[in-house]
N, CA, C and O atoms as a MOPAC input file, in Angstrom:
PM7 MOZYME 1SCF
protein

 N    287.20200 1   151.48600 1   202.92100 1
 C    287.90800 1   152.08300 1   204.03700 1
 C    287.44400 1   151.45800 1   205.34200 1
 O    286.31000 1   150.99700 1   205.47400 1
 N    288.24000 1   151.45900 1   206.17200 1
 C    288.10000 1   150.48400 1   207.14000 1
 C    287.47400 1   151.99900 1   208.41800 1
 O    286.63300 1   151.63300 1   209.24000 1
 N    287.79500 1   153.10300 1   208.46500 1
 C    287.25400 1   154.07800 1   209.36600 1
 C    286.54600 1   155.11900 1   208.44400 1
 O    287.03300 1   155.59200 1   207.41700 1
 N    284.98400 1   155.47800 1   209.11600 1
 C    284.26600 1   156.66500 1   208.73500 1
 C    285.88900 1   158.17800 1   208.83500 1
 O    286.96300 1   158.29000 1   209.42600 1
 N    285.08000 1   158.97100 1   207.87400 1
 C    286.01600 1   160.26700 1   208.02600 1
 C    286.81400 1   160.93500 1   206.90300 1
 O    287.55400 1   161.91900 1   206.88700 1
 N    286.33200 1   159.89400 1   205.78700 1
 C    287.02000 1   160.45000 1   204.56000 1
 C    288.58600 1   160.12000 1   204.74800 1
 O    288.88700 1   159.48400 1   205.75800 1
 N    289.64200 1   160.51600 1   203.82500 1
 C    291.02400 1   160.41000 1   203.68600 1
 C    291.55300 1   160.94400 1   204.51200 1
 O    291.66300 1   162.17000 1   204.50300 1
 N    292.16000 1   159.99600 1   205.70600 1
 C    292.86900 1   160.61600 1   206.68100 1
 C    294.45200 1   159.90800 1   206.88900 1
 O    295.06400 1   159.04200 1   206.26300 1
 N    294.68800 1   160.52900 1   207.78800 1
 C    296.15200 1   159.29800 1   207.57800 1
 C    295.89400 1   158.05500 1   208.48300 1
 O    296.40500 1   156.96300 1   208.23700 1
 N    295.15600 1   158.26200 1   209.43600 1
 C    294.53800 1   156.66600 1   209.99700 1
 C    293.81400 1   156.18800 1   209.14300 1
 O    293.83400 1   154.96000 1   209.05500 1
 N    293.22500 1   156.69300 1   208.52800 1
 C    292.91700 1   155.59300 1   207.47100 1
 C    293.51300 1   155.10500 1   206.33500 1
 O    293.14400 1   154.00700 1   205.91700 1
 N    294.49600 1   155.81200 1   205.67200 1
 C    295.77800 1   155.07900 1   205.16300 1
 C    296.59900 1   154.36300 1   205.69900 1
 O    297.24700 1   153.49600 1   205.11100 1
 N    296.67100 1   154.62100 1   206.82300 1
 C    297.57300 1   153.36200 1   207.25700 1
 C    297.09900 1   151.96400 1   207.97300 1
 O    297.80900 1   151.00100 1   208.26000 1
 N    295.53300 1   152.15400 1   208.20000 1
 C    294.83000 1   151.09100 1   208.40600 1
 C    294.64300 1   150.32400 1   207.05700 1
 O    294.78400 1   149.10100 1   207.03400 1
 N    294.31400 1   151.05800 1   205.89400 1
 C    294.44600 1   150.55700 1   205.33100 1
 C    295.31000 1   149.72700 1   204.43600 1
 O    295.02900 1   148.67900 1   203.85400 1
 N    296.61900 1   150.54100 1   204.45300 1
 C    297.93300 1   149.99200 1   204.16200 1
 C    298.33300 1   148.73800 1   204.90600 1
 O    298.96000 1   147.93900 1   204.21100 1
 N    298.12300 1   148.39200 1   206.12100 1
 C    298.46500 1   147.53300 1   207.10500 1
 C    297.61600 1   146.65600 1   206.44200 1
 O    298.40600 1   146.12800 1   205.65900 1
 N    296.28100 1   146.03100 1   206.18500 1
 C    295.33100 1   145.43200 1   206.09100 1
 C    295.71500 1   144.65700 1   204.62600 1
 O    295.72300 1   143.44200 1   204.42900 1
 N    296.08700 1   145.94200 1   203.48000 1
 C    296.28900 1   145.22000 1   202.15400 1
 C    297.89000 1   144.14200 1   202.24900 1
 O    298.20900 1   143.23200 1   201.48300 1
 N    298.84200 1   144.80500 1   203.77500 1
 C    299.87000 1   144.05000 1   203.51100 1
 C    299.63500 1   142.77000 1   204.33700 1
 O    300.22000 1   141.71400 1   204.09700 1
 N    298.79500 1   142.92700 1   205.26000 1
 C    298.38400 1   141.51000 1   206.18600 1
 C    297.73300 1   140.75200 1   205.10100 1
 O    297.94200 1   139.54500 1   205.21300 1
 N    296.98600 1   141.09100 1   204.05200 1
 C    296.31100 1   140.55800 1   202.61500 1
 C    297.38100 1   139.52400 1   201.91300 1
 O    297.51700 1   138.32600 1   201.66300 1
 N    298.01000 1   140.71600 1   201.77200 1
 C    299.63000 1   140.07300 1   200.71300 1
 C    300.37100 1   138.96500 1   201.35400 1
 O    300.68600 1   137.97800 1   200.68900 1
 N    300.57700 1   139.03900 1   202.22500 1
 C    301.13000 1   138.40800 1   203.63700 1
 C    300.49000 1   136.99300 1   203.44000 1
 O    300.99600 1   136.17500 1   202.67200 1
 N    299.34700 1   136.73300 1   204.17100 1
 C    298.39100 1   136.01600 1   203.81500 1
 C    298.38500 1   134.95000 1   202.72300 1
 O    298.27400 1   133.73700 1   202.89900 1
 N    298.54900 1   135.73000 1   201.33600 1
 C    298.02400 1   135.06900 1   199.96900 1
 C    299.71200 1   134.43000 1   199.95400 1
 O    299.77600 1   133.20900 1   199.81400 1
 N    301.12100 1   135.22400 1   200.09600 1
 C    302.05400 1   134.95300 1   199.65100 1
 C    302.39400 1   133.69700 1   200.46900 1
 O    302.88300 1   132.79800 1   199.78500 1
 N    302.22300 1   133.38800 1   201.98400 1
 C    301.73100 1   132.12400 1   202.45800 1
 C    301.11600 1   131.14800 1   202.45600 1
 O    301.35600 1   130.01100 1   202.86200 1
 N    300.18500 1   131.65800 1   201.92400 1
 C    298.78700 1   130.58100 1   201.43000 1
 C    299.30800 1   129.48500 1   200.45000 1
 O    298.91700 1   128.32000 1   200.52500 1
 N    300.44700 1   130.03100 1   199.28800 1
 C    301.13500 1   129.81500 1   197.98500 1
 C    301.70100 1   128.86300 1   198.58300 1
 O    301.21900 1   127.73600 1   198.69600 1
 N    303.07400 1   129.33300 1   199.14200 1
 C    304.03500 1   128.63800 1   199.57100 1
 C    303.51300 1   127.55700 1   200.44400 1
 O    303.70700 1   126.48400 1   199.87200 1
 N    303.06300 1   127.42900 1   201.33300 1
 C    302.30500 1   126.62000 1   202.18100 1
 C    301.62300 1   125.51600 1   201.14900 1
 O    301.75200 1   124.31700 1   201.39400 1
 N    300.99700 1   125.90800 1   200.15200 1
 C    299.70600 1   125.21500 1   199.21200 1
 C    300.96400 1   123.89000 1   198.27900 1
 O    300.92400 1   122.66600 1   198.15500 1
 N    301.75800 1   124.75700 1   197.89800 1
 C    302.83300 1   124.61100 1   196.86100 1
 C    303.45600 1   123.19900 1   197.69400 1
 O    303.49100 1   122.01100 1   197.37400 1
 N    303.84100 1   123.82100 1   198.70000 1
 C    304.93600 1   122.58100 1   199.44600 1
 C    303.70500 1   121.16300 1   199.88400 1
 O    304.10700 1   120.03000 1   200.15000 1
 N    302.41000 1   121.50400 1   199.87600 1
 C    301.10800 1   120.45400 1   200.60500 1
 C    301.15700 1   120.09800 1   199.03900 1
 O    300.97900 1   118.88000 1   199.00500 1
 N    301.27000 1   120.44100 1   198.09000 1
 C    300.67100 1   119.24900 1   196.76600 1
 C    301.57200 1   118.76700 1   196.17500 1
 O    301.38300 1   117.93100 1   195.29200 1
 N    302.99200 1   119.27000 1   196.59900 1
 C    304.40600 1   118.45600 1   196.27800 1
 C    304.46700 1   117.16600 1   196.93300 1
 O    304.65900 1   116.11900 1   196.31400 1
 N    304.29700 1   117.24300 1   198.23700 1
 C    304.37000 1   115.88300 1   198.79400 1
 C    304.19300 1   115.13400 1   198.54500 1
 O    303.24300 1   115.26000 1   197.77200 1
 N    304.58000 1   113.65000 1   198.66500 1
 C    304.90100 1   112.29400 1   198.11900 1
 C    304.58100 1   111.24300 1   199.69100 1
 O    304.13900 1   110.10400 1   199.83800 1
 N    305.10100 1   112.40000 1   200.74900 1
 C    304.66200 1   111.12400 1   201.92200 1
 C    303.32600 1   111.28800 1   202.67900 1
 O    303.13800 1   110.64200 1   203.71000 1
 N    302.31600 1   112.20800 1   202.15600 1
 C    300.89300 1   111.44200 1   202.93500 1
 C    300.38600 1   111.77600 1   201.31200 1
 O    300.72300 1   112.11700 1   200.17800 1
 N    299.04100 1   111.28500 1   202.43200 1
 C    297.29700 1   111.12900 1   201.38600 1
 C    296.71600 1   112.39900 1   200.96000 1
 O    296.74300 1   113.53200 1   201.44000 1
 N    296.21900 1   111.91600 1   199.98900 1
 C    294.80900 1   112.47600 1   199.28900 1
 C    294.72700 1   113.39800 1   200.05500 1
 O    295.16300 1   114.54700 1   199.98200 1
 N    293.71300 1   112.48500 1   201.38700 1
 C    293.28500 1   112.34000 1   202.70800 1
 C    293.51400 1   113.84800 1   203.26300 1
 O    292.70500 1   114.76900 1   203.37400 1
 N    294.59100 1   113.79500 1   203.50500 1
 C    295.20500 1   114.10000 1   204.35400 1
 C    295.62500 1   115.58100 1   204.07400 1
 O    296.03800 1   116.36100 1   204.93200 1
 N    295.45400 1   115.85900 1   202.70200 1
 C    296.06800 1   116.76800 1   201.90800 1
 C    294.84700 1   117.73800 1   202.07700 1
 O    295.12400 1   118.87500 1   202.46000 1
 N    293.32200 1   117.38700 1   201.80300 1
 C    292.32200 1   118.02700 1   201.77700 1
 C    292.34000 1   118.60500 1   202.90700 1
 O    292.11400 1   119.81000 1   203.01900 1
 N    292.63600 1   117.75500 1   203.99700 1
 C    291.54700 1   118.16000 1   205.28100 1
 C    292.98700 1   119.72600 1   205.74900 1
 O    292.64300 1   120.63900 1   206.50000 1
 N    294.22300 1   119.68600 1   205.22200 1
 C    295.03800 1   120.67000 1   205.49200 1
 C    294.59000 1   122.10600 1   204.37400 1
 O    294.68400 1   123.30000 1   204.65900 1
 N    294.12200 1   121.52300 1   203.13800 1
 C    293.80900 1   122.86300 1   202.56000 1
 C    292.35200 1   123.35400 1   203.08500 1
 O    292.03000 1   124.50800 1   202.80400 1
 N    291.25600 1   122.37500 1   203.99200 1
 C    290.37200 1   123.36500 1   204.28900 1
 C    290.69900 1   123.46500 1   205.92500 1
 O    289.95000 1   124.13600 1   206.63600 1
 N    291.71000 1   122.85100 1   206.41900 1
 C    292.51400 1   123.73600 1   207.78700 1
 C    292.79200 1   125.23500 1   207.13300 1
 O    292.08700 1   126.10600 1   207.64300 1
 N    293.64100 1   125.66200 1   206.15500 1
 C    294.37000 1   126.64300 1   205.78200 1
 C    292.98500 1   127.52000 1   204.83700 1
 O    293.26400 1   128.61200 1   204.34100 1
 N    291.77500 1   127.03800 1   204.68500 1
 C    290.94200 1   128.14200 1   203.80600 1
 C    289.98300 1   128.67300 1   205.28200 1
 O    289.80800 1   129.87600 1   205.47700 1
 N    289.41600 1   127.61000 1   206.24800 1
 C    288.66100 1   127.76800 1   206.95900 1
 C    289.35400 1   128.93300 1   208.40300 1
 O    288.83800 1   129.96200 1   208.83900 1
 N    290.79800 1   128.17800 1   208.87600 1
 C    290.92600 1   129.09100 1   209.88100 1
 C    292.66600 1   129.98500 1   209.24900 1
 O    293.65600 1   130.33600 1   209.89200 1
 N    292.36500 1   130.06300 1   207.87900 1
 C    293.49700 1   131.29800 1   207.62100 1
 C    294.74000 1   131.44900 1   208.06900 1
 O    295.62800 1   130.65200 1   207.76900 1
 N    295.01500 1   132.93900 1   209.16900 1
 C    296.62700 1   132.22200 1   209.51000 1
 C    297.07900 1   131.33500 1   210.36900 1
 O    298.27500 1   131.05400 1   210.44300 1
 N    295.92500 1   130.66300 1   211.30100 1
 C    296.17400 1   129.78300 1   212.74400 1
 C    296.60100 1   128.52400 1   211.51600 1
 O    297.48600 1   127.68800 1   211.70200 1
 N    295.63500 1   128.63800 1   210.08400 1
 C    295.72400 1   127.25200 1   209.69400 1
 C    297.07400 1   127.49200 1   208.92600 1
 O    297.53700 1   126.43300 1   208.50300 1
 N    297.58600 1   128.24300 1   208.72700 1
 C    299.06000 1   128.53100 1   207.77500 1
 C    300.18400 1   128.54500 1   208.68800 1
 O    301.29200 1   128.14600 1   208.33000 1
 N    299.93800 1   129.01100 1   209.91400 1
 C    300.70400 1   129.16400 1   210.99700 1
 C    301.07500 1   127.27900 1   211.67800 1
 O    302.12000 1   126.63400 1   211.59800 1
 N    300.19600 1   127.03000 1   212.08600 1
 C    299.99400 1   125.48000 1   212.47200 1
 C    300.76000 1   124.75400 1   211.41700 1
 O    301.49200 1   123.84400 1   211.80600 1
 N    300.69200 1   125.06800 1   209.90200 1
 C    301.02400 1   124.15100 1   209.29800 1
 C    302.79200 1   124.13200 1   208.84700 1
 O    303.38600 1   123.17400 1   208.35300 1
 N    303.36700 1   125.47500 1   209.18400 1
 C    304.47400 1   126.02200 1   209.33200 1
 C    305.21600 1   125.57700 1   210.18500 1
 O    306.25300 1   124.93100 1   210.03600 1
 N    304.51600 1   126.03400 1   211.45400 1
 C    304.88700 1   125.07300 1   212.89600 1
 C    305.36700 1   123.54500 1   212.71100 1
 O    306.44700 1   122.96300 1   212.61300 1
 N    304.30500 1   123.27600 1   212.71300 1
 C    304.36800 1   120.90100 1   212.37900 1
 C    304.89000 1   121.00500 1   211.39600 1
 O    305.74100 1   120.14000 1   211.60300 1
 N    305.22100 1   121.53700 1   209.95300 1
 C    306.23700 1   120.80900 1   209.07000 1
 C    307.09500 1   121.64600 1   208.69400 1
 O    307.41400 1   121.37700 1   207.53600 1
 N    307.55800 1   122.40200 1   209.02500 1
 C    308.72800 1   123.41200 1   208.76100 1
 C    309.96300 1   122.99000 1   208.30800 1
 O    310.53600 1   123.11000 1   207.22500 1
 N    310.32300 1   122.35200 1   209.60000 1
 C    311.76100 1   121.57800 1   208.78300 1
 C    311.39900 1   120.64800 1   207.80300 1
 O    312.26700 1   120.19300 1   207.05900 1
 N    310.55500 1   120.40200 1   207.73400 1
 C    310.52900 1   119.45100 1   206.25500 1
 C    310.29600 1   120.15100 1   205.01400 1
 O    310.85100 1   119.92500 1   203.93900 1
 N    309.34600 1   121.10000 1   205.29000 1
 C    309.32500 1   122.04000 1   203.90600 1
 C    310.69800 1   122.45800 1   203.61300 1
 O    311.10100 1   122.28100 1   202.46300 1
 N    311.59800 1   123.07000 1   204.62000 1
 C    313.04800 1   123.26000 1   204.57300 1
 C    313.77300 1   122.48100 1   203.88700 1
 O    314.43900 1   122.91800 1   202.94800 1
 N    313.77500 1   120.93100 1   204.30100 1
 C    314.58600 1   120.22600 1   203.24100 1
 C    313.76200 1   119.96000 1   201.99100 1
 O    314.46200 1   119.33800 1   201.19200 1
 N    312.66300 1   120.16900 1   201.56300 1
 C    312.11200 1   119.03300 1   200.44700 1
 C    312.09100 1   120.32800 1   199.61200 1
 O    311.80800 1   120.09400 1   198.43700 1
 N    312.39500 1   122.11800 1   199.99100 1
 C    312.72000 1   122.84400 1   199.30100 1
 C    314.34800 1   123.02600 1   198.62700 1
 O    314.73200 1   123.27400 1   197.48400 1
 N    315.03000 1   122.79100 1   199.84100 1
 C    316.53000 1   122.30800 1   199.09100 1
 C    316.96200 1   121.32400 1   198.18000 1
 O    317.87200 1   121.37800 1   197.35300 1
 N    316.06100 1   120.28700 1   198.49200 1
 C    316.27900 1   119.24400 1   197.56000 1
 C    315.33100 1   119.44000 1   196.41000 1
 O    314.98400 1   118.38300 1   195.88200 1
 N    314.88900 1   120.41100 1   195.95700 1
 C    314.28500 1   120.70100 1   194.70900 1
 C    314.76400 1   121.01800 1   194.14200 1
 O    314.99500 1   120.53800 1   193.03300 1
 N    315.38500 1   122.51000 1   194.82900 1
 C    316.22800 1   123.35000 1   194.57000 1
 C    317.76900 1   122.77100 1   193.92000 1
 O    318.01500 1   123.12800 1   192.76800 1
 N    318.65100 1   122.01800 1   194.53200 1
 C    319.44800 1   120.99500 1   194.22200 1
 C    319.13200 1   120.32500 1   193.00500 1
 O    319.87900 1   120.66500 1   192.08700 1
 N    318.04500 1   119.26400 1   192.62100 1
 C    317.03600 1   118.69600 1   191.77400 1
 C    317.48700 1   119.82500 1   190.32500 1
 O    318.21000 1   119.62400 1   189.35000 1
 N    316.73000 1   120.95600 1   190.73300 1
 C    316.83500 1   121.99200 1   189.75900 1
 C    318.26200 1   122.48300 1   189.05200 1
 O    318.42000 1   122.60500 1   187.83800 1
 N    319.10400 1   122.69600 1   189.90800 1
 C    320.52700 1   122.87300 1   189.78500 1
 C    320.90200 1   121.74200 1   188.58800 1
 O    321.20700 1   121.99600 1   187.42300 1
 N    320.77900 1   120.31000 1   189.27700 1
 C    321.02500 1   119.14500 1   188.67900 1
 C    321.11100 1   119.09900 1   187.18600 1
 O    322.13100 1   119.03000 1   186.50200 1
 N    319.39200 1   119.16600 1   186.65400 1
 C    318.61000 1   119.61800 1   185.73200 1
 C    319.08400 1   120.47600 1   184.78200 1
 O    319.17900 1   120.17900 1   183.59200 1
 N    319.42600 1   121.67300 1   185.32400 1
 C    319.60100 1   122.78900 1   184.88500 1
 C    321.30000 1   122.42500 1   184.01400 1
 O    321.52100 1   122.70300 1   182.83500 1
 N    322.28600 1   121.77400 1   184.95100 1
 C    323.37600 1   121.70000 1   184.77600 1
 C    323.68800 1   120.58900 1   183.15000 1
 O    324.51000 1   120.63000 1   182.23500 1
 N    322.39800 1   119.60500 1   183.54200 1
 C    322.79200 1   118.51700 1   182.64900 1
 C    321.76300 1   118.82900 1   181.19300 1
 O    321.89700 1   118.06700 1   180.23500 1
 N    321.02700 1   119.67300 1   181.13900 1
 C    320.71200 1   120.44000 1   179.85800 1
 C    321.44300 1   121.26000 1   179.16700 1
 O    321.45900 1   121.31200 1   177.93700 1
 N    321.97700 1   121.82800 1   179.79400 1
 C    323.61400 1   123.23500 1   179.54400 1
 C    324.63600 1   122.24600 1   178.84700 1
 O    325.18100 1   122.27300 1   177.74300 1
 N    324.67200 1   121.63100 1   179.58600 1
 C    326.37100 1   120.53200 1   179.31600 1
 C    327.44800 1   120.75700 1   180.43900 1
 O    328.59000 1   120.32200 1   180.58500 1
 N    326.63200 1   121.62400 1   181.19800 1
 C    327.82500 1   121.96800 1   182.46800 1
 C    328.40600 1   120.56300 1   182.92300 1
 O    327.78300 1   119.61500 1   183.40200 1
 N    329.88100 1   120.68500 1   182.62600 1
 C    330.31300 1   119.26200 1   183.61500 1
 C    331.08700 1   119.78100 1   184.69800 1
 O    331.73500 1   120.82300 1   184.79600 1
 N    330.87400 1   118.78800 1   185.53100 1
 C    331.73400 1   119.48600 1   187.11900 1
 C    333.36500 1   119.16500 1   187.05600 1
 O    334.12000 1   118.53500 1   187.79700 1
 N    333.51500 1   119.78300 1   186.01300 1
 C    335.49000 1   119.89600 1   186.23700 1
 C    335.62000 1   120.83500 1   187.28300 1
 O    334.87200 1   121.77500 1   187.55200 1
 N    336.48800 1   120.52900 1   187.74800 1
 C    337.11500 1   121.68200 1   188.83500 1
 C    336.69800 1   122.04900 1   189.89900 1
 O    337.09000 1   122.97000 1   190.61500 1
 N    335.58100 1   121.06300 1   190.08300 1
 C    334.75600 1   121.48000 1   191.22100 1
 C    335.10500 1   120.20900 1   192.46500 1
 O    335.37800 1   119.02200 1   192.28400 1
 N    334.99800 1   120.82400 1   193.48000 1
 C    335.50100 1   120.20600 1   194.89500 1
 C    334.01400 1   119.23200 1   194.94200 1
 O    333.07400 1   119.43400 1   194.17300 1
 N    334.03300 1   118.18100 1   195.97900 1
 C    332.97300 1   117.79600 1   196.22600 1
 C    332.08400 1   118.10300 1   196.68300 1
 O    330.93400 1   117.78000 1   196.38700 1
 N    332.52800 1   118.93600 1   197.67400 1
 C    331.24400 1   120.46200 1   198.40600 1
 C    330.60000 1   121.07600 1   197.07800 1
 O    329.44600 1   121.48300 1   197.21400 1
 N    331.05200 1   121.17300 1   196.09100 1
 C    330.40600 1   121.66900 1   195.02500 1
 C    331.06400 1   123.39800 1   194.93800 1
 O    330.75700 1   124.14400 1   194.00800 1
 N    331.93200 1   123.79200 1   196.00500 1
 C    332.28200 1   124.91000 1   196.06000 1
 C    333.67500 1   125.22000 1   194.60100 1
 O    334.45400 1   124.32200 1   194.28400 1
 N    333.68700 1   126.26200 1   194.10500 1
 C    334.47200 1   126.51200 1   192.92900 1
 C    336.00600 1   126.78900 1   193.15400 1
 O    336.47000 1   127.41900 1   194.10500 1
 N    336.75600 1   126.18400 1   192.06500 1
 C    338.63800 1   125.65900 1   192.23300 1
 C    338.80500 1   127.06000 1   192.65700 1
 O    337.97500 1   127.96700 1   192.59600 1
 N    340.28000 1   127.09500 1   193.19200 1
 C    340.67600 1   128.47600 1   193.50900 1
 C    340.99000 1   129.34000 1   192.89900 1
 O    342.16000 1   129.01400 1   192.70100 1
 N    340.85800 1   130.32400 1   192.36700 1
 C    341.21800 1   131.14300 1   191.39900 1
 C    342.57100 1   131.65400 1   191.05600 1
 O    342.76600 1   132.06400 1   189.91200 1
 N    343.63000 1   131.66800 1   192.04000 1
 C    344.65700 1   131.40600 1   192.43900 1
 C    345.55700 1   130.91400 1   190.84800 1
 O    345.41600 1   129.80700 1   190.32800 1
 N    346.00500 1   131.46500 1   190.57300 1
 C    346.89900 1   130.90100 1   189.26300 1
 C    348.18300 1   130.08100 1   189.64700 1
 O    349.01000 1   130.30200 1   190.53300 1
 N    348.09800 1   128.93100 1   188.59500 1
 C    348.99200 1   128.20900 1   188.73500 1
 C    350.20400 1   128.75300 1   188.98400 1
 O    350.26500 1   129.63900 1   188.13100 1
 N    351.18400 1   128.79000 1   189.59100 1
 C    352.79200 1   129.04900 1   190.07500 1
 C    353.62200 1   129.02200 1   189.08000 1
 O    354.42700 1   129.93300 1   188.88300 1
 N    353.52300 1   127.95800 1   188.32400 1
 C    354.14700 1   127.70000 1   186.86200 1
 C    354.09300 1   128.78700 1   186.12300 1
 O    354.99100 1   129.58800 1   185.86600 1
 N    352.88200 1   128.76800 1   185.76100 1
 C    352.50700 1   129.52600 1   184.47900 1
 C    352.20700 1   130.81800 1   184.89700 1
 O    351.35600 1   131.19800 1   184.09300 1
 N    352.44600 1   131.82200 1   185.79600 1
 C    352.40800 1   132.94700 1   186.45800 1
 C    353.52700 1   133.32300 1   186.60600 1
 O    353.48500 1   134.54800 1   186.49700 1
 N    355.08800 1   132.82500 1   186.89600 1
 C    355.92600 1   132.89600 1   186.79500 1
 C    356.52400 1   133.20200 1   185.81900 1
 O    357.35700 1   134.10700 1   185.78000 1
 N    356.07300 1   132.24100 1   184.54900 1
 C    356.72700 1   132.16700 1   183.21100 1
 C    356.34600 1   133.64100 1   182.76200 1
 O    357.20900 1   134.38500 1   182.29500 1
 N    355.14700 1   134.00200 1   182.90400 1
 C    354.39700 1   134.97800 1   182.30800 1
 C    354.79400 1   136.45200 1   183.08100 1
 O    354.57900 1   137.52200 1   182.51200 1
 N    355.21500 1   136.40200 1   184.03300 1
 C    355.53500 1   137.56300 1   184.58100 1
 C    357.19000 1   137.63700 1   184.35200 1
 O    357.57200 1   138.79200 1   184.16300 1
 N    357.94100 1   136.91700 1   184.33900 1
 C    359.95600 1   136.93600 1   183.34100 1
 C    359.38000 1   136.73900 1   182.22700 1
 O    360.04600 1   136.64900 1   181.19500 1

């Protein structure tokens, strides 16, 4: 418990606050860690001295590292993500009939022909 006084509600909610700044924290730490050992465009080097930025000064070092590469974690997460899709599609057997080049799906819209016939 973070305050003398036994079970109080300041101290539930100090403490509640604290385990979610915790969670907070670790669930950043991940994502942050995850996207630093994916990389392909720096070093070793370079890689260390960011995971003991991010163990030594915590959220300035998770925060900082959010800041300076953000948009890049942004794309090199889409293009995984995409990657994955890819993957995913060409294990299935999914083939892209019907699909626009946006990748967005044909119209559902029934043919005129055969909606016609079917409704006389």
């Amino acid at each position: 418990m973070l305050f003398d006084g036994g079970f109080t509600f300041r101290n539930f909610v100090a403490d509640a606050f604290a385990n979610f700044m915790f969670v907070l924290w670790f669930w950043l730490f991940v994502s942050v860690a995850s996207d630093l050992f994916r990389r392909q465009d720096i070093s070793g080097w370079a890689k260390v001295l960011w995971v003991i930025a991010l163990l030594l000064f915590s959220y300035i070092g998770i925060f900082a590292y959010i800041l300076t590469q953000g948009p890049g974690m942004a794309e090199r997460s889409q293009v995984r993500a995409h990657q994955a899709g890819d993957d995913l599609r060409k294990i299935v057997g999914f083939k892209n009939r019907g699909r626009s080049p946006t990748g967005s799906a044909p119209s559902t819209r029934p043919n005129s022909r055969r909606w016609s016939a079917r409704r006389g």
